[in-house]
GUBARO-209490 format. One record per residue: residue in three letters; z negated, y, x of N, C-alpha, C, O in turn. Coordinates in steps of 0.05 Angstrom, whole numbers, padded with zeros to 5 digits, always signed. Each point is the difference from the previous one (the first is absolute). Layout:
N
ALAZYXZYXZYXZYX;...
// end
This chain:
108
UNK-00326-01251+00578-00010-00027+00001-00016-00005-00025-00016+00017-00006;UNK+00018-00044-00013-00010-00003-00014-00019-00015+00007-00002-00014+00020;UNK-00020+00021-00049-00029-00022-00001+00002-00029+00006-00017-00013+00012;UNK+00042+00003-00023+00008-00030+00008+00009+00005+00031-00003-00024+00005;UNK+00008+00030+00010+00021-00006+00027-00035+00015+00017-00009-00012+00019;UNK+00000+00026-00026-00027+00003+00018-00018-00023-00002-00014-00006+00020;UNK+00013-00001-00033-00014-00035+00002+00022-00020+00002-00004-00025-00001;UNK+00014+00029+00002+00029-00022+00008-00004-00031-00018-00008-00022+00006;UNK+00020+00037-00034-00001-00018-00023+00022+00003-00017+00004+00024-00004;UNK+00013-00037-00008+00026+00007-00024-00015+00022-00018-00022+00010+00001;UNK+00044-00008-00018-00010+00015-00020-00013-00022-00030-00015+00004-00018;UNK+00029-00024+00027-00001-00027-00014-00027-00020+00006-00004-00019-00015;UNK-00016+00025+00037-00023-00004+00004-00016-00003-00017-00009+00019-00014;UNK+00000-00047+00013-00026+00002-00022-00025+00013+00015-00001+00010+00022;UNK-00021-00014-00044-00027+00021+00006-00007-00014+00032-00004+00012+00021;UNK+00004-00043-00026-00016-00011+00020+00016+00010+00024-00012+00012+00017;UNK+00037-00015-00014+00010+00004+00028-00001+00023+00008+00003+00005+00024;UNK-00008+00018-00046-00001+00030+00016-00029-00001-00001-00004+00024+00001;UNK-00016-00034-00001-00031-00002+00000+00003-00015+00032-00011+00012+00018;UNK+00026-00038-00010+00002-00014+00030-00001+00016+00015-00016+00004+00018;UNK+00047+00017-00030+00019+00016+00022-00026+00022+00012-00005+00003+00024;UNK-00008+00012-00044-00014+00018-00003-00023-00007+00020-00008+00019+00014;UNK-00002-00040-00010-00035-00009+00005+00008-00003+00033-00012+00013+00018;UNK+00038-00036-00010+00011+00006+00024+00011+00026+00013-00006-00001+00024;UNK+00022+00028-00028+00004+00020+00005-00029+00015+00002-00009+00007+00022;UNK-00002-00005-00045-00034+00011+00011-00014-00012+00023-00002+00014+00019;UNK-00009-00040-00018-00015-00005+00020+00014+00009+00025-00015+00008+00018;UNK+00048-00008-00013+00015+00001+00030-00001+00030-00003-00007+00007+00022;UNK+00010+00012-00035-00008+00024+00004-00026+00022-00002-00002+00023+00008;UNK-00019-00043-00025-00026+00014+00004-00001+00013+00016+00010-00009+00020;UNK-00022+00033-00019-00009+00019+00025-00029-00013+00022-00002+00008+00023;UNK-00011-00023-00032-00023-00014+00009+00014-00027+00019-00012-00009+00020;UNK+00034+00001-00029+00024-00028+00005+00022+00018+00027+00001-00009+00023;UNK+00011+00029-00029+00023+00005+00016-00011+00036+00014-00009+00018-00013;UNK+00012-00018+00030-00008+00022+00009+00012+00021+00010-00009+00022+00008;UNK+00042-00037-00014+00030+00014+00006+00000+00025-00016-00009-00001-00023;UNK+00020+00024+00034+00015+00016-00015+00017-00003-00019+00020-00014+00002;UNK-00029+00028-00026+00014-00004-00025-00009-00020-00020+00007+00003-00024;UNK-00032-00035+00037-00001-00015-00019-00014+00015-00023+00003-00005-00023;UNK-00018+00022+00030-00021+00015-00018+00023+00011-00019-00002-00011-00022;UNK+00016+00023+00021+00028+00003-00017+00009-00013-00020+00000+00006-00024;UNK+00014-00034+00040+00007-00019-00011-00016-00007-00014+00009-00011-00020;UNK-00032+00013+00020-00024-00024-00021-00007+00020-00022-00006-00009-00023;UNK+00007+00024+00026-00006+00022-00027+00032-00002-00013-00001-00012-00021;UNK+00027+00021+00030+00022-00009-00012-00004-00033-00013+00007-00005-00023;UNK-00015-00006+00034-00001-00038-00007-00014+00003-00025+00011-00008-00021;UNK-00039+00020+00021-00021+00009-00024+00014+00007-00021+00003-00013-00021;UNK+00009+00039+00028+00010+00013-00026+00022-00017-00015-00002-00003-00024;UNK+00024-00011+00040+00015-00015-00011-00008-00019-00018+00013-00006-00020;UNK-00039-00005+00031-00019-00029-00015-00006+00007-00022+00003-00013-00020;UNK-00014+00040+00021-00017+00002-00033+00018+00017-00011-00010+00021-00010;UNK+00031-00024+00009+00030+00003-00016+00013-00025-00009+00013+00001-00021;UNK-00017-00023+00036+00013-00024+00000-00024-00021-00021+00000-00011-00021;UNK-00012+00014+00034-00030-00015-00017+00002+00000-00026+00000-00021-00013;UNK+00003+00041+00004-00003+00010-00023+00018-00001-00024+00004+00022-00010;UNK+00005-00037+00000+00021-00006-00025+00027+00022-00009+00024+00001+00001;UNK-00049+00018-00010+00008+00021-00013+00013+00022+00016+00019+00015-00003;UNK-00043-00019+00029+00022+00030+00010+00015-00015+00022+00010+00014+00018;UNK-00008-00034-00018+00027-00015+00015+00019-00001-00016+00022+00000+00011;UNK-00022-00001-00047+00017+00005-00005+00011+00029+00000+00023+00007+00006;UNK-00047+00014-00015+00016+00026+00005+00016+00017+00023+00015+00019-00002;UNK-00028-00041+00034+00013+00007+00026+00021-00016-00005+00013+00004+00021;UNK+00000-00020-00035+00019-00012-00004+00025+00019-00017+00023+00007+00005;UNK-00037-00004-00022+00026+00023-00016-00007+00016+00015+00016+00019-00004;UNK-00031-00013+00022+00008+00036+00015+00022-00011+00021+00012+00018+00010;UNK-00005-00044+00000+00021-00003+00024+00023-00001-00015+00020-00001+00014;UNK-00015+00001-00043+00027-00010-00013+00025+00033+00013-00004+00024-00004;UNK+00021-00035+00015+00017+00018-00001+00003+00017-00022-00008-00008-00022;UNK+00022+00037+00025-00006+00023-00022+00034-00008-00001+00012-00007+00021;UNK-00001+00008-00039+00037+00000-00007+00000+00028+00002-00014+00020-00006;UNK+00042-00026+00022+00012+00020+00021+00018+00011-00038+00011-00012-00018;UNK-00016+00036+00023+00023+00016-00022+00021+00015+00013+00003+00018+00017;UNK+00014-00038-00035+00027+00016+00011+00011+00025+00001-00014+00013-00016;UNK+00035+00005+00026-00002+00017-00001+00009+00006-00024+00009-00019-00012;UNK-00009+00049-00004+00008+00010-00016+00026+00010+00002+00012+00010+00019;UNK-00002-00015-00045+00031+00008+00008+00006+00013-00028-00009-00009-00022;UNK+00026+00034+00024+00001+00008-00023+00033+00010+00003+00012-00002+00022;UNK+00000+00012-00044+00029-00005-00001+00009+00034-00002+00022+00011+00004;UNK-00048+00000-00013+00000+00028+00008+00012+00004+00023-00006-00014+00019;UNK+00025+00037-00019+00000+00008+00029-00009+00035+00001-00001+00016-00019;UNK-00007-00013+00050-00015+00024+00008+00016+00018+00014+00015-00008+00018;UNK-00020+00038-00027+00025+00016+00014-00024+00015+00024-00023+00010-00003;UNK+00040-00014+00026-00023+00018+00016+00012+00031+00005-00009+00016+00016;UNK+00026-00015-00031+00008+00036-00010-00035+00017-00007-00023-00008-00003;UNK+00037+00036+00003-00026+00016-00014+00007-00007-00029+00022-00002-00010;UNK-00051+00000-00004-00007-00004-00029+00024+00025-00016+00007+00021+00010;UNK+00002-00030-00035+00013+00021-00022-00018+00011-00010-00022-00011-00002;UNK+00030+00039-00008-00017+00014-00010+00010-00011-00030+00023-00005-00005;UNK-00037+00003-00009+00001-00006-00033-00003+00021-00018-00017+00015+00009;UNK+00026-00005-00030+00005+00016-00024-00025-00009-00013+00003-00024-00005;UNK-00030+00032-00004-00005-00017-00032+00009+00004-00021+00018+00015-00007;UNK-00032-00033-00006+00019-00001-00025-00011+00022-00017-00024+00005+00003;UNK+00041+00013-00026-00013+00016-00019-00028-00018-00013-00004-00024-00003;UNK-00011+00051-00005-00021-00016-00019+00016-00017-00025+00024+00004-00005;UNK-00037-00018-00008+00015-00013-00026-00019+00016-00020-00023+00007+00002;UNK+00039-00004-00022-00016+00020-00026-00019-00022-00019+00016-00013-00014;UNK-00037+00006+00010-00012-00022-00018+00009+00009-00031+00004-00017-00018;UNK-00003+00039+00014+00016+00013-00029+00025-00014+00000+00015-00003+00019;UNK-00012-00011-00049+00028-00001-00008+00014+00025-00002-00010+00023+00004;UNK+00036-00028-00012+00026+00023+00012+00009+00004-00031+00000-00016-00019;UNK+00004+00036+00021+00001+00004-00032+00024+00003-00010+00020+00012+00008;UNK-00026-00028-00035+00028-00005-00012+00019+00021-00006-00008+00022-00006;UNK+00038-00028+00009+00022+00015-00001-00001+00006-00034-00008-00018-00016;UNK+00016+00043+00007+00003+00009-00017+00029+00000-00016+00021+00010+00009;UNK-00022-00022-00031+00020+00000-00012+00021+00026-00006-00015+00019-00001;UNK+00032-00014-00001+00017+00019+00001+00013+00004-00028+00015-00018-00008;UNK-00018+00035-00003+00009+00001-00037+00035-00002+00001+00009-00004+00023;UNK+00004+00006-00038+00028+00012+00006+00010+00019-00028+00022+00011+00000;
// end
């Protein structure tokens, strides 16, 4: 449940109407007001939502935290996988960093 739908406001709500929404949901759930199980709950949930909503800044940052995350697609690769046992491999000889020395001319 979001901060907007616990005070039962859009997400499109200006300050004043989530300040209305807010001041009515508190007084009907105060703990001093309602004596029901759970309002004590509800009104601390109502609280925390408010001074998230109140607030410019971190209404906007509770805002980018609800943005859906993009779904990544799966990976697909064109490799294919042998589920055989692994080959055993040869290495390769060392390579000589010495040049190879020149062929010798032959007199006749």
């Amino acid at each position: 449940m979001t901060y907007y739908e616990v005070i039962g406001v859009s997400k499109s709500s200006s300050q004043n109407s989530i300040k209305k929404a807010y001041r009515k949901l508190a007084l009907q759930y105060h703990p001093d007001k309602n004596k029901s199980p759970g309002a004590e709950t509800k009104f601390t949930k109502i609280n925390i939502a408010y001074e998230t909503l109140k607030d410019p800044y971190k209404r906007r940052l509770y805002d980018l935290s609800l943005k859906p995350k993009p779904v990544s697609s799966p990976v697909t690769s064109t490799k294919s996988y042998s589920t055989s046992a692994p080959q055993k491999t040869t290495p390769n000889p060392p390579q000589n960093s010495a040049p190879s020395p020149k062929p010798q001319k032959k007199t006749t």
